[in-house]
N, C-alpha and C positions, 0 to 999 in steps of 0.2 A: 504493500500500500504506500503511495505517495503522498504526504500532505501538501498543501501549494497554500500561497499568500502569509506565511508567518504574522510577514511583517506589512502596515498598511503602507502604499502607494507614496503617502506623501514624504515615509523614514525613508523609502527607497531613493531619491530622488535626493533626498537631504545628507543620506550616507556616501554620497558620490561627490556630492558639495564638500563634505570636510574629509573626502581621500585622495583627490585632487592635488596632485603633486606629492603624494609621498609615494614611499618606495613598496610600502606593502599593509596589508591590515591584518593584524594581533586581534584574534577572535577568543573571548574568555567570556565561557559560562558561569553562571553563579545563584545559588539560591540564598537569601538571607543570611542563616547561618554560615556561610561560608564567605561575607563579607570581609573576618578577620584574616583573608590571606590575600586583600586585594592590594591595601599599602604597599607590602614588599613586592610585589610583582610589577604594579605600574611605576613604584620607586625605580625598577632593575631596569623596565622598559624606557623611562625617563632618560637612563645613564646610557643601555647599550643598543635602544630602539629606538632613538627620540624622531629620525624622521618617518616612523613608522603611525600609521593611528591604530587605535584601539576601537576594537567593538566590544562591552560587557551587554548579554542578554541575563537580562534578569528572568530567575524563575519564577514565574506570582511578583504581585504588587505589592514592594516595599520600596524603603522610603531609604534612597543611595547616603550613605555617612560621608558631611563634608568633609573628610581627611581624604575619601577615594575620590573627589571631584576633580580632576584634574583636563586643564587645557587640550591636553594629548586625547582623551575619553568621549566618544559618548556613548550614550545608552539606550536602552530601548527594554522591553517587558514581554514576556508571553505569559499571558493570563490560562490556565489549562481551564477553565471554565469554555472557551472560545474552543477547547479540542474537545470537549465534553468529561472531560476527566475529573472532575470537581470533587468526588465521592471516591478517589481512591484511597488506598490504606497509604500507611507509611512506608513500608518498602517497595511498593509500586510508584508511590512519588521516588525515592531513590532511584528506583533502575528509570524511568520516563524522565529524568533530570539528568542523568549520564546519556541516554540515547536519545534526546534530543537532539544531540549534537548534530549527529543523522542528516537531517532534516534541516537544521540549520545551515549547514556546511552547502547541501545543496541549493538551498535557496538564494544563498550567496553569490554562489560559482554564478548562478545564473543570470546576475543584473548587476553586482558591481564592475566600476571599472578601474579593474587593477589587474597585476601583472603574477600578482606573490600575496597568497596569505597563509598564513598558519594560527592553525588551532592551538590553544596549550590548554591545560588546566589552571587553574585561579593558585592552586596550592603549589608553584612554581616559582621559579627567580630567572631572567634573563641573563646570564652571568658574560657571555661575548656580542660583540658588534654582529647583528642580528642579519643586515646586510651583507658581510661576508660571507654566512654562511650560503646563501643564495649566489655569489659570485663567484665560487666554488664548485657549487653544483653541474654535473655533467649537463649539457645541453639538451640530452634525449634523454633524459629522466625528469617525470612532472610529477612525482611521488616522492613525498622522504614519507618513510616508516622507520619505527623503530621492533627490532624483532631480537626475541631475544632463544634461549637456548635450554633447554631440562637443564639443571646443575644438579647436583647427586643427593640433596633434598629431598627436590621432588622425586627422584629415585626412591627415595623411601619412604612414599608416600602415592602409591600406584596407582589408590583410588584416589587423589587429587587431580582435579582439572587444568589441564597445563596450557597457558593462554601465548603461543608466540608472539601475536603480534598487541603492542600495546597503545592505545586508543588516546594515551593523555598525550599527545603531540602529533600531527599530522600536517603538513606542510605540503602548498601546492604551488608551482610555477608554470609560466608558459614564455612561450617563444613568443608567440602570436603578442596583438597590441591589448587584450581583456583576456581574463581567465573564459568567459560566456562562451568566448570564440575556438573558443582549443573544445573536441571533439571526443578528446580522450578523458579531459578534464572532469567535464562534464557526464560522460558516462561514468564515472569511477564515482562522482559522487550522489548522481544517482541511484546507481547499484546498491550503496554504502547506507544512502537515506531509506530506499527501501528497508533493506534486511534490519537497519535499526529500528525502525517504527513498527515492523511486520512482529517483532520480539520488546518490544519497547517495555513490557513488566519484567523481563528476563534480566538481573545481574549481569555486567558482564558482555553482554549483547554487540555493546560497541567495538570489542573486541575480537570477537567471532565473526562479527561482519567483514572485515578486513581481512581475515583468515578467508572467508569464506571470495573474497575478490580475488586472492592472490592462488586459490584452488582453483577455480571455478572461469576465469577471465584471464586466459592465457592476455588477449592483445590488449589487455590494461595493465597484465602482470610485468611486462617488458617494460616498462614505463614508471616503475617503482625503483626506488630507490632505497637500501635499508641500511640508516646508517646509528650508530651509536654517538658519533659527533652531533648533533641536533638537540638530543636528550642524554641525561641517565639521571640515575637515582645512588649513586655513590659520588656524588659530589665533586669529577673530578675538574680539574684547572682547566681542563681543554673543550673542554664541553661548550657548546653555547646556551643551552637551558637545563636548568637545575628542577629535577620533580623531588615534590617531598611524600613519595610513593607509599602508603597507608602507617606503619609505627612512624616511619620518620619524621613525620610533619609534629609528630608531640618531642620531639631526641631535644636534646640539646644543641647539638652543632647544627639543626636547624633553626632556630631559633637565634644562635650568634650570629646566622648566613643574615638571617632575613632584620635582623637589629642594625646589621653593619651597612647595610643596603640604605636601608631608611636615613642610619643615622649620615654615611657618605650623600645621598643624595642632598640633603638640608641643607650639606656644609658646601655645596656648588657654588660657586662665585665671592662664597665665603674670605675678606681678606683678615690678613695679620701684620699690623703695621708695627716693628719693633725699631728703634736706634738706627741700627745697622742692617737689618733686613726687612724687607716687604714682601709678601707672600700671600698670593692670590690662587684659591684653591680653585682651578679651573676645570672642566669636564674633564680635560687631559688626567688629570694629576691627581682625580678622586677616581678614573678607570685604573689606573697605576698602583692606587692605594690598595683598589678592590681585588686588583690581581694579586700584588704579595702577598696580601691576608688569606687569600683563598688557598694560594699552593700553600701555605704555613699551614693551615687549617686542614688539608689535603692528607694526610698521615692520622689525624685523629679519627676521621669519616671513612676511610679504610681500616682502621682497626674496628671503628664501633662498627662497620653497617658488613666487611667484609671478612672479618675474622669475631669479633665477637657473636654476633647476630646468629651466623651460621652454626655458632656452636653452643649458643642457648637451643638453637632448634634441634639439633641433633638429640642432645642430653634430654628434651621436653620429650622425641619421642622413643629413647631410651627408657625414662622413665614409665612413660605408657603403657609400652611392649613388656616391661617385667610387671606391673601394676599387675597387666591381663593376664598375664599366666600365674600367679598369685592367685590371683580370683580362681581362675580356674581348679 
């Protein structure tokens, strides 16, 4: 099933007006509660996206917090009353607020005009020049994905559901002068909108749709791109976008990423007039700042997420496995 018109005529028309001359649009979903991870993310996109714009789609009607109002932003609402969905539970709203995306992604592709947008999730940090990664990108690839691999966890874990491809970042390009006008674009995110809204109470959905493009659509599949540079969820210095992928987002070293962000961005044009030095904290010099703290911080976030983590889970189902036979 296809949904059409999300968005009314006149957002369509005004969303074109303020991406007009940038290089790409930063698409982040968001439902109320998860206001408190928009600061650090349009703080990041401030510093290493600023000629990029932002779309947040609000899920239901609230009322946006002036700390997230920013010049870079605007916004817009889907009210689920308008899809008939008013009367769902609560984890039906969860999975219809993930697969959304779906639907949104293609309604996009299909009337703005721009060249590059990428989706992220809200609970993320832009940590590289947002625009390189796109000048980088191979010409005949109009797909970044990120896919990842079983690691020996899920190995012990059989009857767990093993999701290659991962949904919190999707990035699209074209050659052509509008994303509308590329062929490939457009069907990949149709296909995509489809299978999402077809499962749209399903967990996860967003997920499997991609899986299910990259099966299923050989002459879309040629056309992907699957890189680990775009995203990860281990924090590292080279990445250009930081997910704070489920425990993460409550860790610690999340939390100093996304403090340091806010607090570097404040400090932009920030001066220091002493005696003998003048020192004016320039976009330059607070990227610079952001980089050493990052690799410095880079050793901690590998211990915690890639050696500790994995071995809390192992032990958690070491202890299980003897629990069971006990019992037994």
């Amino acid at each position: 099933m296809i949904i059409n018109n999300l968005f009314k005529s006149n957002f369509k028309s005004e969303i074109n007006k303020f991406i007009k001359k940038k290089d790409g649009l930063i698409l982040l979903i968001s439902t109320d509660n998860y206001q408190q991870f928009l600061k650090p993310i349009l703080s990041s996109a401030s510093l290493f996206a600023n000629k990029w714009a932002i779309l947040l789609v609000k899920i239901g009607k609230y009322e946006l917090r002036k700390e997230n109002k920013t010049n870079q932003l605007i916004s817009t609402h889907i009210d689920l009353k308008d899809l008939n969905l008013e009367n769902i539970d609560k984890n039906q709203f969860k999975s219809v607020s993930a697969n959304i995306r779906g639907p949104i992604i293609y309604e996009l592709c299909k009337y703005i005009k721009t060249k590059q947008l990428i989706y992220t999730d809200v609970d993320a940090l832009i940590v590289r020049d947002l625009s390189n990664f796109f000048k980088i990108l191979p010409t005949n690839r109009k797909i970044v994905l990120r896919k990842i691999k079983k690691n020996w966890i899920d190995y012990l874990r059989p009857k767990a559901k093993h999701y290659p491809y991962k949904g919190g970042c999707i990035a699209l390009k074209t050659q052509r002068k509008f994303l509308n006008q590329d062929p490939i674009i457009l069907e990949f995110s149709k296909q995509y909108s489809k299978y999402c809204w077809d499962n749209k109470f399903i967990w996860a959905a967003d997920q499997d749709g991609l899986k299910n493009i990259a099966d299923n659509f050989p002459e879309i599949d040629k056309f992907i791109k699957i890189s680990s540079l775009l995203v990860d969820w281990s924090f590292k210095p080279w990445s250009y976008i930081w997910a704070a992928k489920g425990f993460r987002k409550n860790a610690s070293i999340w939390d100093i990423n996304s403090k340091l962000i806010i607090f570097s961005k404040s400090k932009e044009n920030f001066k220091v007039n002493l005696k003998i030095l003048k020192i004016k904290f320039s976009s330059k010099i607070i990227k610079n700042i952001v980089l050493i703290a990052k690799t410095i911080l880079y050793p901690l976030a590998f211990l915690r997420f890639e050696i500790i983590y994995p071995l809390l889970k192992i032990s958690n189902y070491c202890l299980k496995s003897i629990l069971k036979i006990i019992k037994k």
